[in-house]
C-alpha positions in Angstrom: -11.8 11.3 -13.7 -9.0 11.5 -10.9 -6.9 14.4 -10.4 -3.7 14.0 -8.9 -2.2 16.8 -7.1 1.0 17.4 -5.4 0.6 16.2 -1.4 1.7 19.8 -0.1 -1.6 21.4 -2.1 -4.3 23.2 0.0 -7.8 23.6 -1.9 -9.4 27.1 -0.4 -13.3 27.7 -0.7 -13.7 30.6 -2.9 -17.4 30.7 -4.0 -19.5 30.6 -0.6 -20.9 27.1 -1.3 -18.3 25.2 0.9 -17.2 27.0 4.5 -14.1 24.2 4.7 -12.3 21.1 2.9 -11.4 18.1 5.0 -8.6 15.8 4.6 -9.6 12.4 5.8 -7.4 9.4 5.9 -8.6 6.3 3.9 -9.6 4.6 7.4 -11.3 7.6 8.4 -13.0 7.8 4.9 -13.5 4.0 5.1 -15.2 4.5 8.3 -17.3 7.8 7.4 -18.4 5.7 4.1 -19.8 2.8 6.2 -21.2 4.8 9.8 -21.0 8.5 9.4 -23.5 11.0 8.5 -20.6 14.3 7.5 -21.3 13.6 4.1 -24.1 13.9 1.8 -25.3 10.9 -0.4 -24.0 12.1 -4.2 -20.0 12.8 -2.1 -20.7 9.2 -0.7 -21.2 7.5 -4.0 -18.4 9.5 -5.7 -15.5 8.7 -3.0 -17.1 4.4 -2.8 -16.4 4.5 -6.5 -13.4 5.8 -6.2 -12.2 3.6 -3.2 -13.2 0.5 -5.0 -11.6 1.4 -8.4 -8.4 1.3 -6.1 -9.0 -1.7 -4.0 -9.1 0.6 -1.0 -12.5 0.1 -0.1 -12.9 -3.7 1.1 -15.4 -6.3 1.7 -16.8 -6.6 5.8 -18.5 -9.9 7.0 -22.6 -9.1 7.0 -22.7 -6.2 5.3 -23.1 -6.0 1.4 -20.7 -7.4 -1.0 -18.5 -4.8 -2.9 -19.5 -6.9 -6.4 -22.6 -6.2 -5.5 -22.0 -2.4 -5.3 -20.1 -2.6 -7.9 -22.9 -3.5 -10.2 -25.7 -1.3 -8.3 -23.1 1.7 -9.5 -23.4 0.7 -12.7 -27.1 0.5 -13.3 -29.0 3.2 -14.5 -31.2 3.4 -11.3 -29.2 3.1 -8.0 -30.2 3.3 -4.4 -27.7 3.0 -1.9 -29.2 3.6 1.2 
């Protein structure tokens, strides 16, 4: 599910398991989705679901079609990379 929270909130690590929290902009997401290597595979799948449920993430000429990973995120057995 998505959780909206007000745009002045802060999440603060509190258990050890995460050192920080980045806020990214939906290009820089876009981009980090697509080229980087900050995140690791189950964050990427998590944030391309959400970013297509929204129309923010969008189809690029020659690489996959978002249909396409649409239907992969659906299936019971995905591989995304």
């Amino acid at each position: 599910f998505d959780l909206e929270v007000p745009d002045e909130w802060q999440p603060t690590p509190v258990d050890g398991e995460v050192q920080e929290f980045k806020l990214y902009s939906i290009e820089e997401l876009d981009k980090e989705l697509r080229f980087g290597q900050s995140l690791r595979p189950a964050m990427r799948a998590v944030l391309l679901d959400f970013m297509m449920r929204h129309g923010l993430f969008k189809d690029v000429e020659g690489e996959v079609d978002r249909s396409e990973l649409s239907k992969a995120m659906r299936r019971e057995r995905i591989r995304l990379w």
